[in-house]
TORPA-4810 file (N, C-alpha, C, O; in nm, 3 decimals):
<nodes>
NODE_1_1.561_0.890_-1.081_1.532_0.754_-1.039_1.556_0.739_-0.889_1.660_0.774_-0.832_X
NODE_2_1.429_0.675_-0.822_1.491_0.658_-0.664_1.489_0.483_-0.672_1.421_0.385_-0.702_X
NODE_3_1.661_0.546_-0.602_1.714_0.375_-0.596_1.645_0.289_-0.439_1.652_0.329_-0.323_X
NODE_4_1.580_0.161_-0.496_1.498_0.078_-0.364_1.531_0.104_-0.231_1.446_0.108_-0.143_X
NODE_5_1.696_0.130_-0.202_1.741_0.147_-0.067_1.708_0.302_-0.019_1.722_0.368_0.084_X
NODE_6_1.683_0.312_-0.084_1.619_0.516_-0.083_1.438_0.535_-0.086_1.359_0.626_-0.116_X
NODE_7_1.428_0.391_-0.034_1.255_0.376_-0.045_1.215_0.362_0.065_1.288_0.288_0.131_X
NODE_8_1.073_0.423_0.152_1.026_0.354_0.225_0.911_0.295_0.177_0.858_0.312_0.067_X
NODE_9_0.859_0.189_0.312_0.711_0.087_0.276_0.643_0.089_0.375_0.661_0.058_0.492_X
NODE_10_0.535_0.140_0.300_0.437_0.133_0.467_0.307_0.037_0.413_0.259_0.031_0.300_X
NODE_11_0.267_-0.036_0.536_0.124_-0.159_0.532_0.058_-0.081_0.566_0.074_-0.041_0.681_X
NODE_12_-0.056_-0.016_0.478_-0.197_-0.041_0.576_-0.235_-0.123_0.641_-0.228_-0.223_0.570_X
NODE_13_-0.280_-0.155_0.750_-0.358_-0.292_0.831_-0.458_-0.205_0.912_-0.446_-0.141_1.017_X
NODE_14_-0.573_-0.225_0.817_-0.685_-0.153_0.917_-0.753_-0.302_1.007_-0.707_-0.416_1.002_X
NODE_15_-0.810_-0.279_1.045_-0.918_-0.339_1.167_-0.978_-0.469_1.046_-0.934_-0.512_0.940_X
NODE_16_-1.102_-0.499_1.132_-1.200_-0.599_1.106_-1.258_-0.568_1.001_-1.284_-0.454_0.962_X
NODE_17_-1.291_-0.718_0.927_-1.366_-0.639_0.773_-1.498_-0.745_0.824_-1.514_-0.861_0.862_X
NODE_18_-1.587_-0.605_0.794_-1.707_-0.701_0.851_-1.792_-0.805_0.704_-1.886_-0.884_0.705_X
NODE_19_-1.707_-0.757_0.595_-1.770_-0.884_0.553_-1.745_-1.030_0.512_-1.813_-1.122_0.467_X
NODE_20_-1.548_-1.000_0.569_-1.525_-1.160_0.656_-1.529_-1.162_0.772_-1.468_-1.258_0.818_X
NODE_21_-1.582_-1.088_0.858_-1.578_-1.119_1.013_-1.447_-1.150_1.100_-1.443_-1.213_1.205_X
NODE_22_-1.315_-1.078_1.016_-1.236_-1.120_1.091_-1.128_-1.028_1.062_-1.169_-0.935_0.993_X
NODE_23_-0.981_-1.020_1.096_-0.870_-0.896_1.058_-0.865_-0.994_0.900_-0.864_-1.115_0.877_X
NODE_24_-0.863_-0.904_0.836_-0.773_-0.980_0.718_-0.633_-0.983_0.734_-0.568_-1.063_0.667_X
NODE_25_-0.588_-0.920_0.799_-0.409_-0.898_0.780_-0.359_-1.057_0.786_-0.275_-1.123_0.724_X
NODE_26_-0.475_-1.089_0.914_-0.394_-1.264_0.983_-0.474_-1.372_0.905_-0.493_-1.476_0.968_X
NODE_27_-0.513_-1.368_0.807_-0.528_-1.456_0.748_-0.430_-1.529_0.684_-0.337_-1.463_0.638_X
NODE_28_-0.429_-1.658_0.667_-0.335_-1.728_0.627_-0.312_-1.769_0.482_-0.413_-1.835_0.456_X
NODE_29_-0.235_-1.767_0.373_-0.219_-1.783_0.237_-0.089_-1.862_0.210_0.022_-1.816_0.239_X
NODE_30_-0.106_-1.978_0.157_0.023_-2.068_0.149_0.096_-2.040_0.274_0.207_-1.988_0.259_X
NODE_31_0.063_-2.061_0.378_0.144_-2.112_0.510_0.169_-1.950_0.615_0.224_-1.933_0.724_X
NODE_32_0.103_-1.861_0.525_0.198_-1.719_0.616_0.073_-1.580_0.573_0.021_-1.545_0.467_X
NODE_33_0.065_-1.541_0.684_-0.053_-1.460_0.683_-0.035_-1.350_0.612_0.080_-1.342_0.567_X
NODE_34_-0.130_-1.232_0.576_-0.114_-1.179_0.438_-0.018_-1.071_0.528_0.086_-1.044_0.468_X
NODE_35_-0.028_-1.031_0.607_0.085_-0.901_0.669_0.196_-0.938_0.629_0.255_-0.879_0.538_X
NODE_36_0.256_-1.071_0.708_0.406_-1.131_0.696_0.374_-1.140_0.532_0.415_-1.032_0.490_X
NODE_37_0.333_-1.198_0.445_0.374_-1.195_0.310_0.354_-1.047_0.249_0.356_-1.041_0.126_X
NODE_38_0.333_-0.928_0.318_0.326_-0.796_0.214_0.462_-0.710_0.285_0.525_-0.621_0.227_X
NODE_39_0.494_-0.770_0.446_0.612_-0.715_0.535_0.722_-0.768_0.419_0.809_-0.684_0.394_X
NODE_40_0.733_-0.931_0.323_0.823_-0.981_0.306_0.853_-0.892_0.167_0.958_-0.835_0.138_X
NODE_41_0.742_-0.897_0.098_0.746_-0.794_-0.040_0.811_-0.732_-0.036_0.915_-0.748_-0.101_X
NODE_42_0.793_-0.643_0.029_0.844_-0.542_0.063_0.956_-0.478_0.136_0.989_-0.360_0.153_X
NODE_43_1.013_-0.610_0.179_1.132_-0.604_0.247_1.240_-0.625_0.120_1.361_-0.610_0.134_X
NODE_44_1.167_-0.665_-0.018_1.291_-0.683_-0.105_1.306_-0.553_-0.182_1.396_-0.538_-0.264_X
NODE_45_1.206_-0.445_-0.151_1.280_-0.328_-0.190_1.276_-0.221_-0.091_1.262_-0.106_-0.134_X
NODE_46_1.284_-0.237_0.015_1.315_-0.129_0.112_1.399_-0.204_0.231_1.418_-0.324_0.253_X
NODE_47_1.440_-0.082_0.299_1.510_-0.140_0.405_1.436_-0.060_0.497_1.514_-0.046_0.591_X
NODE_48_1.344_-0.008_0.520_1.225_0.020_0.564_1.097_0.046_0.608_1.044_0.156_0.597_X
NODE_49_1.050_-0.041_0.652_0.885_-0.110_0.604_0.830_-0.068_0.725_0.881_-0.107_0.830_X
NODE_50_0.714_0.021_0.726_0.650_0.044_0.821_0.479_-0.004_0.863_0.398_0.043_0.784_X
NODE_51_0.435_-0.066_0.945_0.281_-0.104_0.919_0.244_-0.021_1.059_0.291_-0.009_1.172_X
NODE_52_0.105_0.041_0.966_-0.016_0.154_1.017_-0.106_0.076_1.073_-0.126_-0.040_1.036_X
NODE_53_-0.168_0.134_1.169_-0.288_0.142_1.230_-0.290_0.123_1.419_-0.310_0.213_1.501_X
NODE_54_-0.259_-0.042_1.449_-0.285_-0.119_1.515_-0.154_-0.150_1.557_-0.129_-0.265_1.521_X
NODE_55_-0.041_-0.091_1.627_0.138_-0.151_1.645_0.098_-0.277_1.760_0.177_-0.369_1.775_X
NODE_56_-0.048_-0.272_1.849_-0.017_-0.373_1.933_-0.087_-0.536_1.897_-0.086_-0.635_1.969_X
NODE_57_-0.150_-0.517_1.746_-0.160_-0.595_1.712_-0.017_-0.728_1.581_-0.036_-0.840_1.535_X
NODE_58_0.060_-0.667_1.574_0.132_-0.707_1.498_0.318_-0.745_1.582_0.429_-0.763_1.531_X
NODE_59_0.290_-0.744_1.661_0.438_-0.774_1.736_0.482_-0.922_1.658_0.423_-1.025_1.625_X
NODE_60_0.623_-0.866_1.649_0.713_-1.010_1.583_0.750_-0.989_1.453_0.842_-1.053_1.402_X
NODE_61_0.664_-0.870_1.369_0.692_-0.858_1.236_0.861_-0.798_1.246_0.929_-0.759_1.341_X
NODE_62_0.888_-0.817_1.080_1.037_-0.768_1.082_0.998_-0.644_0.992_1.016_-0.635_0.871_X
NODE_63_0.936_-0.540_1.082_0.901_-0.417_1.083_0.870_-0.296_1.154_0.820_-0.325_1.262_X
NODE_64_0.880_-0.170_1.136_0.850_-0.107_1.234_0.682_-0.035_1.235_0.625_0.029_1.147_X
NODE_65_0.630_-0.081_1.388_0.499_-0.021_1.370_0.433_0.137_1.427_0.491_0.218_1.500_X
NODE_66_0.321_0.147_1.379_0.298_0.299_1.416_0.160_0.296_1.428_0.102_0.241_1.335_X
NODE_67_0.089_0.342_1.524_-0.050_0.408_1.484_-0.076_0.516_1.437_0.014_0.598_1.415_X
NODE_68_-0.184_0.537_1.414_-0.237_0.687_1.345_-0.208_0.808_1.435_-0.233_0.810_1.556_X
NODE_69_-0.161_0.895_1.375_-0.111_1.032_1.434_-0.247_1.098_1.411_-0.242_1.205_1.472_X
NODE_70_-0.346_1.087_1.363_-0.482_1.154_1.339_-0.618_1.085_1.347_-0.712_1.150_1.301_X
NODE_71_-0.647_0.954_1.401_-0.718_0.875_1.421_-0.873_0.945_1.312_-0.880_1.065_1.285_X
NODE_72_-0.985_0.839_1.262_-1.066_0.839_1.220_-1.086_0.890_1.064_-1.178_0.942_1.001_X
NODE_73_-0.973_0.853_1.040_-0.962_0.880_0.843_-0.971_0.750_0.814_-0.959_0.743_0.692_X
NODE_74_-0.985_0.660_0.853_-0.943_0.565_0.780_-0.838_0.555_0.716_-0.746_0.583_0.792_X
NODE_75_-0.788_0.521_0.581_-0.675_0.485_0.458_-0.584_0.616_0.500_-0.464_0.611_0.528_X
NODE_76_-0.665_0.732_0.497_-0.616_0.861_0.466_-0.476_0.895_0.619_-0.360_0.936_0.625_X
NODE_77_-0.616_0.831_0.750_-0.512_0.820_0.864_-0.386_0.758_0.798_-0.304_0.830_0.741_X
NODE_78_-0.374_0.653_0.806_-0.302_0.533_0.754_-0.211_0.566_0.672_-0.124_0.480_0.660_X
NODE_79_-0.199_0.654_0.615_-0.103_0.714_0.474_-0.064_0.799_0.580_0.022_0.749_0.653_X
NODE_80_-0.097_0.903_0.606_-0.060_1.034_0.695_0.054_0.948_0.809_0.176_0.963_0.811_X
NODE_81_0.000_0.889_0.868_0.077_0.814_0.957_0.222_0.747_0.912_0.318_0.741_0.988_X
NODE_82_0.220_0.704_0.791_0.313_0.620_0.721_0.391_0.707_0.680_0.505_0.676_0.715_X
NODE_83_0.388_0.860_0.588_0.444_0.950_0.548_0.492_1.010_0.752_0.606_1.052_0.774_X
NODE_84_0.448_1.007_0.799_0.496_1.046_0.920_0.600_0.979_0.972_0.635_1.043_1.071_X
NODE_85_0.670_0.880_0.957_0.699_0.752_1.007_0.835_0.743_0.943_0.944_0.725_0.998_X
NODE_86_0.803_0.760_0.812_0.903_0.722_0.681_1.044_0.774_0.710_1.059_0.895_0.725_X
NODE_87_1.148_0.691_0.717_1.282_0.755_0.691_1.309_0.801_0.576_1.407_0.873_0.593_X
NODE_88_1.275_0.802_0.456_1.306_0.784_0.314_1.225_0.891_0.268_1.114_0.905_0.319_X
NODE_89_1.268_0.976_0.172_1.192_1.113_0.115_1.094_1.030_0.030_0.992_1.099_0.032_X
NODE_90_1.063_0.899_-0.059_0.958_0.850_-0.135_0.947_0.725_-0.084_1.037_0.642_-0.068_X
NODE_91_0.795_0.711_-0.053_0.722_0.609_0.034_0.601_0.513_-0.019_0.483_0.546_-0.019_X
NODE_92_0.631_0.438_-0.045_0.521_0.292_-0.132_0.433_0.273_-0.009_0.472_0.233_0.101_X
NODE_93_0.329_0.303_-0.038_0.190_0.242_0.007_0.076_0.138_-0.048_0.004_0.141_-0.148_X
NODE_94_0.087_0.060_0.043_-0.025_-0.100_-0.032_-0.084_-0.138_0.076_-0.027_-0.140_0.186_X
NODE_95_-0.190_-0.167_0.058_-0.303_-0.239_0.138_-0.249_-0.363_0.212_-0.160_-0.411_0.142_X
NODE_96_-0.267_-0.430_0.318_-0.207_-0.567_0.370_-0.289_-0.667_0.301_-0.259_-0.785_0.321_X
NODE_97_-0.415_-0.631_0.201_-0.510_-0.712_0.186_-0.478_-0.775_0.029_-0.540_-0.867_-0.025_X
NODE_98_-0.336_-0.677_-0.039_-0.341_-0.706_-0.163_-0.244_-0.841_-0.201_-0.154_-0.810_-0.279_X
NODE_99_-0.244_-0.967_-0.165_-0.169_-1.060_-0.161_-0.054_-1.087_-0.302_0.053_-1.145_-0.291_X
NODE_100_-0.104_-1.036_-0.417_-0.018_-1.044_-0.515_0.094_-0.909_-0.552_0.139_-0.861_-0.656_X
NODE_101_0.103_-0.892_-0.464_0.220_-0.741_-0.511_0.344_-0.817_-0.616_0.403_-0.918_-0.576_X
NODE_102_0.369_-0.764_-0.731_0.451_-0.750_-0.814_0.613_-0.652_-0.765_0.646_-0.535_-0.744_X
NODE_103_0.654_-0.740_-0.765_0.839_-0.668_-0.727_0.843_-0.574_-0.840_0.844_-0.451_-0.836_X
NODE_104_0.844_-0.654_-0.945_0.925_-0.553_-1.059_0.819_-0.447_-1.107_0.859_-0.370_-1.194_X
NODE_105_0.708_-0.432_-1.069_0.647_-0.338_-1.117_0.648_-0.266_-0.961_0.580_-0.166_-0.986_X
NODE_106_0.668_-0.260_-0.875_0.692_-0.195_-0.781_0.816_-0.109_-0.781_0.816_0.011_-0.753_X
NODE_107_0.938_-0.190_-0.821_1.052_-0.137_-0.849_1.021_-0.049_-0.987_1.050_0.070_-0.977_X
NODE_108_0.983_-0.079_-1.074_0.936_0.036_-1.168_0.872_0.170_-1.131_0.907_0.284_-1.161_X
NODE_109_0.778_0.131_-1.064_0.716_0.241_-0.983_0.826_0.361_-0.938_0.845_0.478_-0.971_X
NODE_110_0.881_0.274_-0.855_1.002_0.335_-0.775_1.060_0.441_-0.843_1.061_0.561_-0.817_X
NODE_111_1.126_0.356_-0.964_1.197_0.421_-1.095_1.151_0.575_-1.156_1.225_0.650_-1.220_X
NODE_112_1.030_0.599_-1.125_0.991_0.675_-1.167_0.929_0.780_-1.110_0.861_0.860_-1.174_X
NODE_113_0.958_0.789_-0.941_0.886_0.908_-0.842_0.997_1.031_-0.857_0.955_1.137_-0.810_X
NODE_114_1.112_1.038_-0.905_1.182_1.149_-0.878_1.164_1.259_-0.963_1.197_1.249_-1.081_X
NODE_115_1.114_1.363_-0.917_1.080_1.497_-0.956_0.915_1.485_-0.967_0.865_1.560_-1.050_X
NODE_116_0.831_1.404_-0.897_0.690_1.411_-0.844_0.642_1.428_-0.712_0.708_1.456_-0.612_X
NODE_117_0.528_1.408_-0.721_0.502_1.391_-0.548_0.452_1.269_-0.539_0.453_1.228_-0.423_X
NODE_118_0.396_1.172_-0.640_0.324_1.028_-0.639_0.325_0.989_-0.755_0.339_1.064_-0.851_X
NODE_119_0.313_0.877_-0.762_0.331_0.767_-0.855_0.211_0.697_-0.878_0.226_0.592_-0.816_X
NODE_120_0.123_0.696_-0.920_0.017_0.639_-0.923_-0.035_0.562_-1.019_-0.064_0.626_-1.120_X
NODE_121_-0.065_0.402_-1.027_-0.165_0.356_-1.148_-0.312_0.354_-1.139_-0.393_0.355_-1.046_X
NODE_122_-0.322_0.351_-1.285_-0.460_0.377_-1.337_-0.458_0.201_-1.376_-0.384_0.124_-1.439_X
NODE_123_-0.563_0.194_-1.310_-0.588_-0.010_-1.382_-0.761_0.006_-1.388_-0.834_0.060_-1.305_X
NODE_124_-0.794_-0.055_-1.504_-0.946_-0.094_-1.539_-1.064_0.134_-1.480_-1.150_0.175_-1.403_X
NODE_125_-0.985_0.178_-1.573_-1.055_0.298_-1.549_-1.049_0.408_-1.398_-1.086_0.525_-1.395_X
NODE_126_-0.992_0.327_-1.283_-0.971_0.378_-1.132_-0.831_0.411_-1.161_-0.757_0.372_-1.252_X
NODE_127_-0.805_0.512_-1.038_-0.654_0.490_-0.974_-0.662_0.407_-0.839_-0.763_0.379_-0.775_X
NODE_128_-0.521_0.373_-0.808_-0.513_0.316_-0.722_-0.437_0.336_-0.589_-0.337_0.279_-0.547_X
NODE_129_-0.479_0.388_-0.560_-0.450_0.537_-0.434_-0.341_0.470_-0.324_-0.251_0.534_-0.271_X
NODE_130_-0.378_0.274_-0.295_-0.352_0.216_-0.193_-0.258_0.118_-0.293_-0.234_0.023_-0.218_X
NODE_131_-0.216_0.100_-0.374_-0.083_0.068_-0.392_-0.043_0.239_-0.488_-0.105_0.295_-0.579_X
NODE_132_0.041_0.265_-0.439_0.105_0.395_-0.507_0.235_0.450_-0.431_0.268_0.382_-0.333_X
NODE_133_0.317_0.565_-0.460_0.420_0.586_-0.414_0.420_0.752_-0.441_0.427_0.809_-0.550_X
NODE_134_0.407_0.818_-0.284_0.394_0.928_-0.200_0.525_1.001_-0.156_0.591_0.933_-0.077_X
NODE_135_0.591_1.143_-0.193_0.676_1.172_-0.142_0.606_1.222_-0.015_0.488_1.250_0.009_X
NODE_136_0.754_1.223_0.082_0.645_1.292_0.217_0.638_1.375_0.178_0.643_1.442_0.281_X
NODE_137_0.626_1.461_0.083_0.639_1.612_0.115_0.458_1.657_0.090_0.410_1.768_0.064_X
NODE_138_0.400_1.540_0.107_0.230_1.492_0.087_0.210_1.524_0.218_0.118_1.606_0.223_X
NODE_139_0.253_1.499_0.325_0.227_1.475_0.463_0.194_1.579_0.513_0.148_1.552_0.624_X
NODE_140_0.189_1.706_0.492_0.110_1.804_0.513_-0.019_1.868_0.439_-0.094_1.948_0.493_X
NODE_141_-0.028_1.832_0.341_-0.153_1.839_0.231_-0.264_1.751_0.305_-0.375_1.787_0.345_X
NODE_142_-0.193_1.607_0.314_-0.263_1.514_0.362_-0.349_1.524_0.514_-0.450_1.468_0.555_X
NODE_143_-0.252_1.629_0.576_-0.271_1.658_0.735_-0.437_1.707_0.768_-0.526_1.671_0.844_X
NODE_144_-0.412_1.850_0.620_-0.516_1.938_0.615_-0.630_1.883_0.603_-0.736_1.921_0.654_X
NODE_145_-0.607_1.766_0.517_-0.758_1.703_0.472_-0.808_1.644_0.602_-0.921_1.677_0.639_X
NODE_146_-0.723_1.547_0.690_-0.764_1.500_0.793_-0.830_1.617_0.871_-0.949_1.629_0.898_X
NODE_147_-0.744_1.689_0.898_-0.818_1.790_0.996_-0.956_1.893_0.973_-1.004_1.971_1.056_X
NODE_148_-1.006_1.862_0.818_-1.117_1.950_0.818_-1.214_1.802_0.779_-1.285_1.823_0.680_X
NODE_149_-1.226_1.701_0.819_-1.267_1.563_0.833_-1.283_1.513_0.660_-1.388_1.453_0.638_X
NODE_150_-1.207_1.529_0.562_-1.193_1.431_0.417_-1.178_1.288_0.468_-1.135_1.261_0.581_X
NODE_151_-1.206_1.223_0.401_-1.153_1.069_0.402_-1.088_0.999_0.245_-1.037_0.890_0.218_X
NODE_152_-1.114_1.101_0.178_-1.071_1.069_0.039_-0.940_1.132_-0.023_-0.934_1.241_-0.080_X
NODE_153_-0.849_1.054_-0.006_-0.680_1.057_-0.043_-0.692_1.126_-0.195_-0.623_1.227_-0.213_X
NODE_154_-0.769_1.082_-0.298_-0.751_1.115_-0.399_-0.811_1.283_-0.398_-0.815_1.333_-0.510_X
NODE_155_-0.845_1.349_-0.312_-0.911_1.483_-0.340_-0.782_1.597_-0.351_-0.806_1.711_-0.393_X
NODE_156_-0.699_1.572_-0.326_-0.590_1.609_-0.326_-0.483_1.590_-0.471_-0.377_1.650_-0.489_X
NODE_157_-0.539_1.502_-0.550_-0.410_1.491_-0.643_-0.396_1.588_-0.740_-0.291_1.593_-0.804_X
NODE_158_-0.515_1.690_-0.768_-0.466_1.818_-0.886_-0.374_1.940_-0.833_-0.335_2.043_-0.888_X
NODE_159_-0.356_1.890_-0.712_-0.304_2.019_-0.660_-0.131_1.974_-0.639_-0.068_2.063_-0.581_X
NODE_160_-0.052_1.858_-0.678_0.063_1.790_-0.681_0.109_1.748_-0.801_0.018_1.742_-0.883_X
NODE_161_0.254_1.707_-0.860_0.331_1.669_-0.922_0.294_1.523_-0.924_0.348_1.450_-0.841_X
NODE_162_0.170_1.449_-1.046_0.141_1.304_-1.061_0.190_1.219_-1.174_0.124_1.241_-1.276_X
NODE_163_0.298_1.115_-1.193_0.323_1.051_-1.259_0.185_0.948_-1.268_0.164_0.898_-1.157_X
NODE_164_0.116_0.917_-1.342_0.028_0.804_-1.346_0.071_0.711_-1.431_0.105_0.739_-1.546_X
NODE_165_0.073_0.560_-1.368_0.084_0.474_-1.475_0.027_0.426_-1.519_-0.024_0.345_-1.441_X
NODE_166_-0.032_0.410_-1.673_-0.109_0.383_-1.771_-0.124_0.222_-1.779_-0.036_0.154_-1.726_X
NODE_167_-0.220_0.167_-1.836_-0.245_-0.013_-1.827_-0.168_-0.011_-1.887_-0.081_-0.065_-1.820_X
NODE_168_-0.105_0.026_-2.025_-0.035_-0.059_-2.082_0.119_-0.043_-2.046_0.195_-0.116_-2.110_X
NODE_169_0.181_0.050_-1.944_0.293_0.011_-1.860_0.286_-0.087_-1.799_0.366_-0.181_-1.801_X
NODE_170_0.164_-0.074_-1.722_0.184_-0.202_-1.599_0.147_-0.362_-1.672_0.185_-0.468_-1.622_X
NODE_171_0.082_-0.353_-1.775_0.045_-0.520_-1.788_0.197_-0.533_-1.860_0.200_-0.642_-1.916_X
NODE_172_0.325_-0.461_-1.879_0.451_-0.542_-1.902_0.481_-0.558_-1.786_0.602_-0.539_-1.786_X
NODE_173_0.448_-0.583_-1.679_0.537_-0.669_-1.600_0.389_-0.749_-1.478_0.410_-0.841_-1.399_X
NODE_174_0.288_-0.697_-1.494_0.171_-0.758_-1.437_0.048_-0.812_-1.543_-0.061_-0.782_-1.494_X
NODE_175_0.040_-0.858_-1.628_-0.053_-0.883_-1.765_-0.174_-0.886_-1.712_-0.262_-0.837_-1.782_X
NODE_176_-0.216_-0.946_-1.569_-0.364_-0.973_-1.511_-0.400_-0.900_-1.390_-0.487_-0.924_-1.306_X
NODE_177_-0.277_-0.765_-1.402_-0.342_-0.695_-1.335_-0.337_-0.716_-1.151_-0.357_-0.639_-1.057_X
NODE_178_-0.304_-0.841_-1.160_-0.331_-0.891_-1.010_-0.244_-0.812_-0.850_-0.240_-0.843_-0.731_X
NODE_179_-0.198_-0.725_-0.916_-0.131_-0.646_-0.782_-0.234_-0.560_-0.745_-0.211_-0.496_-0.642_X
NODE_180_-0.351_-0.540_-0.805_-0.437_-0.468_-0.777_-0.529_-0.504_-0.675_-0.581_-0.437_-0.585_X
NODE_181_-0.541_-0.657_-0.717_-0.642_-0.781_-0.647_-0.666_-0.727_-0.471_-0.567_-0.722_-0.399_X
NODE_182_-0.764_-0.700_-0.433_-0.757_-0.700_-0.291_-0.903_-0.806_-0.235_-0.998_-0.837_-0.306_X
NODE_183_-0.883_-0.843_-0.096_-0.981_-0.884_-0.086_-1.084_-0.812_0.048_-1.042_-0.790_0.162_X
NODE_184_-1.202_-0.789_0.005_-1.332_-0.711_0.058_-1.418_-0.826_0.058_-1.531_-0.802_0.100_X
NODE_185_-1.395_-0.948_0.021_-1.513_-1.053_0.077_-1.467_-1.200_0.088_-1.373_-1.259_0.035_X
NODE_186_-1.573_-1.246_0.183_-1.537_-1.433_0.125_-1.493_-1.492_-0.032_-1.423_-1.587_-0.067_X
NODE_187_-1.569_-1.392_-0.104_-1.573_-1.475_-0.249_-1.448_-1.464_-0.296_-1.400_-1.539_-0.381_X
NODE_188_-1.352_-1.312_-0.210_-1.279_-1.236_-0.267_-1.122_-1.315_-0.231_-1.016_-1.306_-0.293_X
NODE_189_-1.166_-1.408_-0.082_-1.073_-1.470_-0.029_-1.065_-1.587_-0.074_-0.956_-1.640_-0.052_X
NODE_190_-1.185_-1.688_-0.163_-1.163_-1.774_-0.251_-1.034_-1.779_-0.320_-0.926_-1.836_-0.309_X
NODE_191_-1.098_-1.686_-0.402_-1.014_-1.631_-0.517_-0.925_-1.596_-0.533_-0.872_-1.598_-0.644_X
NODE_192_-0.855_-1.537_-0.393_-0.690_-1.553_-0.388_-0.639_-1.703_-0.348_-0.534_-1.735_-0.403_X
NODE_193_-0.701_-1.805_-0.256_-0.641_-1.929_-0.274_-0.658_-2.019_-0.411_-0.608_-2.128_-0.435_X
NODE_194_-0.722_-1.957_-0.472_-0.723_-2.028_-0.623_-0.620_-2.013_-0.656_-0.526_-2.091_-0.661_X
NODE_195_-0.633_-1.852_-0.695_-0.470_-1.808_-0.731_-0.362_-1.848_-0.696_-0.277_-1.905_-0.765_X
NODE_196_-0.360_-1.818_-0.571_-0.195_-1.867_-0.480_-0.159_-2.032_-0.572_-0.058_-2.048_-0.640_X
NODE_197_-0.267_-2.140_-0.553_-0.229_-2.251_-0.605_-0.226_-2.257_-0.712_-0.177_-2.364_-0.747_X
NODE_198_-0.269_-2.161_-0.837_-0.258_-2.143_-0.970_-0.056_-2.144_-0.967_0.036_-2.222_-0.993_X
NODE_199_-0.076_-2.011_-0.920_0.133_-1.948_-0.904_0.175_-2.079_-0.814_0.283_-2.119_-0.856_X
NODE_200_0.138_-2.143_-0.728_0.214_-2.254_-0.640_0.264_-2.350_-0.801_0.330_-2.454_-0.792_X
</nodes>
């Protein structure tokens, strides 16, 4: 079992999504933009939180930032970078875009990386590559892929130690799934202020 204070957290925050025309990170959700609410998540199980991509866009967070040590992977940069970064031998990775992160199924997660290399759920038939939990000891696997130009994190997982978690682990402590929720559009950003005021 790795105990939360033995965790690191790293944000993805990539760039502009062109099909809201804008960063998603700084968008605003019940009063506080989605970075500061995935920095705060996440601050309740690490004492380590690191956000990727962009460090001169995010000044003020109560976090430490990093850019890509390998520029033009996208996600894959972004992980590589975060496993680079990490004080902590097992490292939680989530999108800045996923506004509903679940504590206790995160802390479950947690619960269950020691003697793997990742932690990964399976929800609605996918895995989910961008909330999951990475020992560094990925950070050179991961390197290789960057450097012969992959962009796909998951090409890598038969060759590592994978706990996967099955739907019916995670709907005991997420039933709708919603830590998965990310948003890739207007309709997508609806739909989390529905939500938010559903949980408000």
């Amino acid at each position: 079992m790795v105990e939360t204070g033995g965790l690191s957290g790293v944000i993805l925050a990539g760039g502009t999504s062109r099909r809201i025309g804008r960063d998603k990170s700084q968008l605003i959700l019940d009063g506080e933009t989605l970075i500061a609410r995935t920095v705060r998540t996440l601050s309740a199980l690490s004492d380590d939180v690191v956000v990727t991509n962009t460090p001169e866009s995010f000044s003020g967070l109560a976090a430490r930032l990093t850019g890509d040590v390998i520029a033009g992977g996208g996600a894959v940069s972004g992980i590589h970078a975060g496993l680079a970064a990490a004080r902590h031998e097992f490292v939680l990775v989530v999108a800045c875009d996923m506004p509903f992160l679940n504590v206790a199924l995160l802390r479950h997660m947690a619960s269950l990386a020691s003697g793997h290399d990742a932690v990964l759920p399976h929800w609605q038939g996918e895995v989910e590559p961008l909330h999951a939990i990475y020992s560094r000891q990925c950070t050179a696997i991961i390197e290789t892929i960057l450097r012969r130009g992959g962009r796909r994190i998951i090409e890598f997982y038969p060759t590592i130690r994978v706990r996967y978690l099955e739907p019916e682990e995670i709907t005991h402590f997420d039933p709708e799934g919603l830590s998965f929720f990310n948003i890739n559009s207007l309709e997508d950003w609806e739909r989390a202020q529905e939500l938010a005021a559903r949980q408000g």
